[in-house]
DOLUMZA-550949 format. One record per residue: residue in three letters; x, y, z of N, C-alpha, C in turn. Coordinates in steps of 0.05 Angstrom, whole numbers, plus 5000, padded with zeros to 4 digits. Layout:
BEGIN
{residu: ALA nX: X nY: Y nZ: Z caX: X caY: Y caZ: Z cX: X cY: Y cZ: Z}
...
% end
This chain:
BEGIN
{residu: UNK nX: 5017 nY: 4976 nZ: 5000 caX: 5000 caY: 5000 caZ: 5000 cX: 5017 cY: 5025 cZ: 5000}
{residu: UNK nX: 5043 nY: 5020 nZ: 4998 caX: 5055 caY: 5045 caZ: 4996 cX: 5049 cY: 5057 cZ: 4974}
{residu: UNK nX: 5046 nY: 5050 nZ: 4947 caX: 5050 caY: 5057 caZ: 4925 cX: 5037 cY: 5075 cZ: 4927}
{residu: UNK nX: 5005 nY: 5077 nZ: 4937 caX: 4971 caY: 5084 caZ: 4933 cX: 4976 cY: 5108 cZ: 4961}
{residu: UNK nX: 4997 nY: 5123 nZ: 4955 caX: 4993 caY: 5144 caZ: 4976 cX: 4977 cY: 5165 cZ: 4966}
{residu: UNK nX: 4956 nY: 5163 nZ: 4983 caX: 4945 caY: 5186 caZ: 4962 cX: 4958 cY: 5216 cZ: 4962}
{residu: UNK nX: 4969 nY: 5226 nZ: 4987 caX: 4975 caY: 5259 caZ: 4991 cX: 4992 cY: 5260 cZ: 4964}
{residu: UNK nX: 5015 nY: 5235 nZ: 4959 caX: 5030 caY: 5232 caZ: 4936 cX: 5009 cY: 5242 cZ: 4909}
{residu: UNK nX: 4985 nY: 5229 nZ: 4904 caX: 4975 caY: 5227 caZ: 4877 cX: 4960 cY: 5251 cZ: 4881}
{residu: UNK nX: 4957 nY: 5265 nZ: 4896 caX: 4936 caY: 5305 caZ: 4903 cX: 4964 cY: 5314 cZ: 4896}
{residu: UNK nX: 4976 nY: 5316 nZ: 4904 caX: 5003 caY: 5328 caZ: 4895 cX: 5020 cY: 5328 cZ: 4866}
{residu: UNK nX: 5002 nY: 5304 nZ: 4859 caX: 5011 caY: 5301 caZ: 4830 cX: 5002 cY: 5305 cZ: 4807}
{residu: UNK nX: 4970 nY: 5304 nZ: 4819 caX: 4946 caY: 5318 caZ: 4802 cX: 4952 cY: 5354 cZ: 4797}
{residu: UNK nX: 4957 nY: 5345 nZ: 4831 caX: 4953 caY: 5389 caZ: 4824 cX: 4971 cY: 5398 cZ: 4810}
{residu: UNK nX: 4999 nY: 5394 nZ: 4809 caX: 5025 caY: 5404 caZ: 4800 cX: 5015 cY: 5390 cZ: 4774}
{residu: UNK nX: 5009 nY: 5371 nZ: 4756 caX: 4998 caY: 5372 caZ: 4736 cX: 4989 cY: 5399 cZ: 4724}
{residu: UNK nX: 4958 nY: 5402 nZ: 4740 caX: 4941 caY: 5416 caZ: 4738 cX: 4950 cY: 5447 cZ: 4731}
{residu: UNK nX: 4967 nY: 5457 nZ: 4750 caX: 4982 caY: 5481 caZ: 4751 cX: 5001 cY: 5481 cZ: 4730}
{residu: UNK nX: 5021 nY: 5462 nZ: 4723 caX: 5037 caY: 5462 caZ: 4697 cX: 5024 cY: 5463 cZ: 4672}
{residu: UNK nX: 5002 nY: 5450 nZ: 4669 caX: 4985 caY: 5448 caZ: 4643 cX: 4974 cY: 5481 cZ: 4639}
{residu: UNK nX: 4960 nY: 5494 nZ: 4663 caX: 4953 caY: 5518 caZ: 4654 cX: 4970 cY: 5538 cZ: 4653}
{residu: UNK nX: 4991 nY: 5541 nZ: 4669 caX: 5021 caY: 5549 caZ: 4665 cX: 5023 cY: 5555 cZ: 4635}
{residu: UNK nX: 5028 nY: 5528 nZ: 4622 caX: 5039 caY: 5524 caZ: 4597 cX: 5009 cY: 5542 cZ: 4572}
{residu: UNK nX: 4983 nY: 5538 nZ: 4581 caX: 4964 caY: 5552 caZ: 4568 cX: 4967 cY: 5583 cZ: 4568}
{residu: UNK nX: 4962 nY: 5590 nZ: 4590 caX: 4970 caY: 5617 caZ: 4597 cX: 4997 cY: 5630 cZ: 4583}
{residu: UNK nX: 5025 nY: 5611 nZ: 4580 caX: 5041 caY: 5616 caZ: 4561 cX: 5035 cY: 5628 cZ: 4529}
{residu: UNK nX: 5020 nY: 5602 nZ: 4525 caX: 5009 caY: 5601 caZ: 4497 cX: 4998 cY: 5621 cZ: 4483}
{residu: UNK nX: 4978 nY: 5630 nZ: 4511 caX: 4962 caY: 5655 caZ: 4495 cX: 4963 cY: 5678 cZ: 4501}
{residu: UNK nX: 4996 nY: 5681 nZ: 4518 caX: 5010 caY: 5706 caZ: 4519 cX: 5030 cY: 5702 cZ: 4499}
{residu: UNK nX: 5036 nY: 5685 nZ: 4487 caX: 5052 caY: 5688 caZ: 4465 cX: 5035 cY: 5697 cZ: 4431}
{residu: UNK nX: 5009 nY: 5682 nZ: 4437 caX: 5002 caY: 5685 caZ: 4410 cX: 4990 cY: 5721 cZ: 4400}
{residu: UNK nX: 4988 nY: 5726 nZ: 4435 caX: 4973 caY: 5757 caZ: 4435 cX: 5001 cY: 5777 cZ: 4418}
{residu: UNK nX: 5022 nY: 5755 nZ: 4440 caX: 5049 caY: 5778 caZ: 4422 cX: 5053 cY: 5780 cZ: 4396}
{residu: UNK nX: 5045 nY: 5748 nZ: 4382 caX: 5055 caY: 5757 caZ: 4351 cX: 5032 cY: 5770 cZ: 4339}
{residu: UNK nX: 5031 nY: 5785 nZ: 4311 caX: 5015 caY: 5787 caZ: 4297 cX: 4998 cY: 5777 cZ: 4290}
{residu: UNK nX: 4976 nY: 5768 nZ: 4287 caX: 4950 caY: 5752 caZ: 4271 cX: 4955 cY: 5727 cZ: 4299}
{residu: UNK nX: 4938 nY: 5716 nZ: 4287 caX: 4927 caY: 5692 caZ: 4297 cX: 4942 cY: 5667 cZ: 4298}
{residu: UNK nX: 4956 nY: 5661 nZ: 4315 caX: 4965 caY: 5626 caZ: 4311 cX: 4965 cY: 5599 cZ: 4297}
{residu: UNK nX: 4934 nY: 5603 nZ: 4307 caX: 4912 caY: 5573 caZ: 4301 cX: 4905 cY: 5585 cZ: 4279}
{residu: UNK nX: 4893 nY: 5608 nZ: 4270 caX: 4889 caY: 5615 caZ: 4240 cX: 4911 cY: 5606 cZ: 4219}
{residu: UNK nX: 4933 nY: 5620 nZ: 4227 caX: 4956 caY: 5612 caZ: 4202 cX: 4960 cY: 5586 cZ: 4205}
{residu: UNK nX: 4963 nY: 5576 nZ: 4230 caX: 4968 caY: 5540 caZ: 4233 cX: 4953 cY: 5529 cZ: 4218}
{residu: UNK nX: 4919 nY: 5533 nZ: 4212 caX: 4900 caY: 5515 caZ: 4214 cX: 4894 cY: 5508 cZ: 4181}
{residu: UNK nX: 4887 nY: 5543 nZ: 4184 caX: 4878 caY: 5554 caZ: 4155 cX: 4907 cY: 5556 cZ: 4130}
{residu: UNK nX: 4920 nY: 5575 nZ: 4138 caX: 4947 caY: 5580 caZ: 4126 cX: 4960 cY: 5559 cZ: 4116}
{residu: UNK nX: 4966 nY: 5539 nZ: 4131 caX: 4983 caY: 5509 caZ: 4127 cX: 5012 cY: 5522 cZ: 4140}
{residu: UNK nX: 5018 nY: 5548 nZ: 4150 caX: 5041 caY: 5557 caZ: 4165 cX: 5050 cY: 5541 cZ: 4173}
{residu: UNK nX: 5077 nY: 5509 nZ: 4157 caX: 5092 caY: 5492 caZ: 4177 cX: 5114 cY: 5509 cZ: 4197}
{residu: UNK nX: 5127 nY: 5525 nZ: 4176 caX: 5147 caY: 5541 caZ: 4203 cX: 5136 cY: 5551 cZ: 4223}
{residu: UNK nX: 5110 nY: 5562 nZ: 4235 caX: 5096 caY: 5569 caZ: 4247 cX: 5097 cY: 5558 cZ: 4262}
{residu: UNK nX: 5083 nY: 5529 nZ: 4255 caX: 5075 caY: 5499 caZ: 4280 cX: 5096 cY: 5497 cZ: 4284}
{residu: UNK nX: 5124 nY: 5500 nZ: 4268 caX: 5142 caY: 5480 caZ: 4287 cX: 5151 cY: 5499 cZ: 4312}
{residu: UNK nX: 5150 nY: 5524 nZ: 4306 caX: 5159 caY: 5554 caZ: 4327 cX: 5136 cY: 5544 cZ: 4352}
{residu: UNK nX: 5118 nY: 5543 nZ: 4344 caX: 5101 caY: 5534 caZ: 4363 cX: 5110 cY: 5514 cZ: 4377}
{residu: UNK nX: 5105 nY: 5494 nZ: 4369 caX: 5120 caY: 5470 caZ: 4377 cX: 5141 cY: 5472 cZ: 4392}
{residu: UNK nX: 5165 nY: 5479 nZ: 4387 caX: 5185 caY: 5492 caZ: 4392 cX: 5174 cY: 5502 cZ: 4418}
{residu: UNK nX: 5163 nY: 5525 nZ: 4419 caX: 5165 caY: 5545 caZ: 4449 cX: 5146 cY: 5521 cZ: 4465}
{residu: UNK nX: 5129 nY: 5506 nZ: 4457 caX: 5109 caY: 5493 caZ: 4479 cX: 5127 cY: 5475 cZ: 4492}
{residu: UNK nX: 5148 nY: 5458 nZ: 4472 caX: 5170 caY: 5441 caZ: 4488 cX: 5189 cY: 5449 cZ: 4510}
{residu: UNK nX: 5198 nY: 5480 nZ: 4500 caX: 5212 caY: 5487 caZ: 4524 cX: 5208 cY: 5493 cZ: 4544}
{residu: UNK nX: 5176 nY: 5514 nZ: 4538 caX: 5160 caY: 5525 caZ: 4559 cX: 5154 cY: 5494 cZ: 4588}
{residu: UNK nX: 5143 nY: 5474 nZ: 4571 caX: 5140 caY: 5460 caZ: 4580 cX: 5168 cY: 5441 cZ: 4597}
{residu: UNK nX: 5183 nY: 5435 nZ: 4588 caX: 5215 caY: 5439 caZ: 4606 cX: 5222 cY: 5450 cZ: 4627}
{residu: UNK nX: 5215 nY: 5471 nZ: 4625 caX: 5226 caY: 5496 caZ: 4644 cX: 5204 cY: 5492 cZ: 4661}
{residu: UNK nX: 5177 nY: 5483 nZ: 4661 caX: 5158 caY: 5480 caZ: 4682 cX: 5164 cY: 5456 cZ: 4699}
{residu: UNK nX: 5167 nY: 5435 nZ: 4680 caX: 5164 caY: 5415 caZ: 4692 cX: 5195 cY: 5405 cZ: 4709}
{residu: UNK nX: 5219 nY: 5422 nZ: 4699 caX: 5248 caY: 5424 caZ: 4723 cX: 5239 cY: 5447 cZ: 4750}
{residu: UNK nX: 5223 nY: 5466 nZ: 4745 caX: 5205 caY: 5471 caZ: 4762 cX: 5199 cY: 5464 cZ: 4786}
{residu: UNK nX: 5180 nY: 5445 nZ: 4778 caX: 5161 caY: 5430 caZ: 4795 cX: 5171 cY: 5407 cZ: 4809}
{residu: UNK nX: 5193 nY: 5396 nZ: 4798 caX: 5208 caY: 5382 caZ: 4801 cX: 5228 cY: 5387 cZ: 4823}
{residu: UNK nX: 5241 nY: 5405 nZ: 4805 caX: 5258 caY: 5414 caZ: 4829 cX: 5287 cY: 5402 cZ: 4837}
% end
Protein backbone atom coordinates (compact mmCIF):
# COMPACT_ATOMS: atom_id res chain seq x y z
CA UNK A 1 0.00 0.00 0.00
CA UNK A 2 2.77 2.24 -0.21
CA UNK A 3 2.52 2.84 -3.77
CA UNK A 4 -1.44 4.19 -3.34
CA UNK A 5 -0.36 7.22 -1.22
CA UNK A 6 -2.77 9.32 -1.92
CA UNK A 7 -1.25 12.96 -0.44
CA UNK A 8 1.50 11.58 -3.20
CA UNK A 9 -1.26 11.35 -6.17
CA UNK A 10 -3.22 15.24 -4.86
CA UNK A 11 0.17 16.38 -5.26
CA UNK A 12 0.56 15.07 -8.49
CA UNK A 13 -2.72 15.88 -9.92
CA UNK A 14 -2.36 19.44 -8.79
CA UNK A 15 1.25 20.18 -9.99
CA UNK A 16 -0.11 18.61 -13.22
CA UNK A 17 -2.96 20.81 -13.08
CA UNK A 18 -0.92 24.06 -12.46
CA UNK A 19 1.85 23.12 -15.17
CA UNK A 20 -0.74 22.38 -17.83
CA UNK A 21 -2.33 25.88 -17.28
CA UNK A 22 1.03 27.43 -16.77
CA UNK A 23 1.93 26.22 -20.14
CA UNK A 24 -1.80 27.61 -21.58
CA UNK A 25 -1.50 30.83 -20.15
CA UNK A 26 2.03 30.78 -21.97
CA UNK A 27 0.46 30.07 -25.17
CA UNK A 28 -1.91 32.77 -25.23
CA UNK A 29 0.48 35.30 -24.07
CA UNK A 30 2.58 34.38 -26.76
CA UNK A 31 0.10 34.23 -29.49
CA UNK A 32 -1.35 37.87 -28.27
CA UNK A 33 2.43 38.91 -28.89
CA UNK A 34 2.77 37.83 -32.47
CA UNK A 35 0.73 39.36 -35.17
CA UNK A 36 -2.52 37.58 -36.47
CA UNK A 37 -3.63 34.60 -35.16
CA UNK A 38 -1.74 31.30 -34.43
CA UNK A 39 -4.38 28.67 -34.95
CA UNK A 40 -5.54 30.74 -38.02
CA UNK A 41 -2.18 30.58 -39.92
CA UNK A 42 -1.58 27.00 -38.35
CA UNK A 43 -5.01 25.74 -39.32
CA UNK A 44 -6.08 27.69 -42.27
CA UNK A 45 -2.65 28.99 -43.69
CA UNK A 46 -0.85 25.44 -43.65
CA UNK A 47 2.05 27.87 -41.74
CA UNK A 48 4.59 24.60 -41.15
CA UNK A 49 7.35 27.04 -39.87
CA UNK A 50 4.82 28.46 -37.65
CA UNK A 51 3.76 24.97 -36.00
CA UNK A 52 7.12 24.01 -35.66
CA UNK A 53 7.97 27.72 -33.63
CA UNK A 54 5.07 26.68 -31.87
CA UNK A 55 5.99 23.51 -31.14
CA UNK A 56 9.23 24.58 -30.40
CA UNK A 57 8.23 27.23 -27.53
CA UNK A 58 5.44 24.65 -26.05
CA UNK A 59 8.52 22.05 -25.59
CA UNK A 60 10.59 24.37 -23.81
CA UNK A 61 8.00 26.26 -22.06
CA UNK A 62 7.00 23.00 -21.01
CA UNK A 63 10.76 21.93 -19.70
CA UNK A 64 11.28 24.82 -17.82
CA UNK A 65 7.89 24.01 -15.88
CA UNK A 66 8.22 20.77 -15.42
CA UNK A 67 12.41 21.22 -13.86
CA UNK A 68 10.24 23.53 -11.90
CA UNK A 69 8.07 21.52 -10.27
CA UNK A 70 10.41 19.08 -9.97
CA UNK A 71 12.92 20.71 -8.53
Amino acid sequence: MEYLNFKLIIASVLYSVIGISILMLSFFVIDKLTPGTLWKEIIEEHNMALAIMAAAFMIAVALIISSAIHG
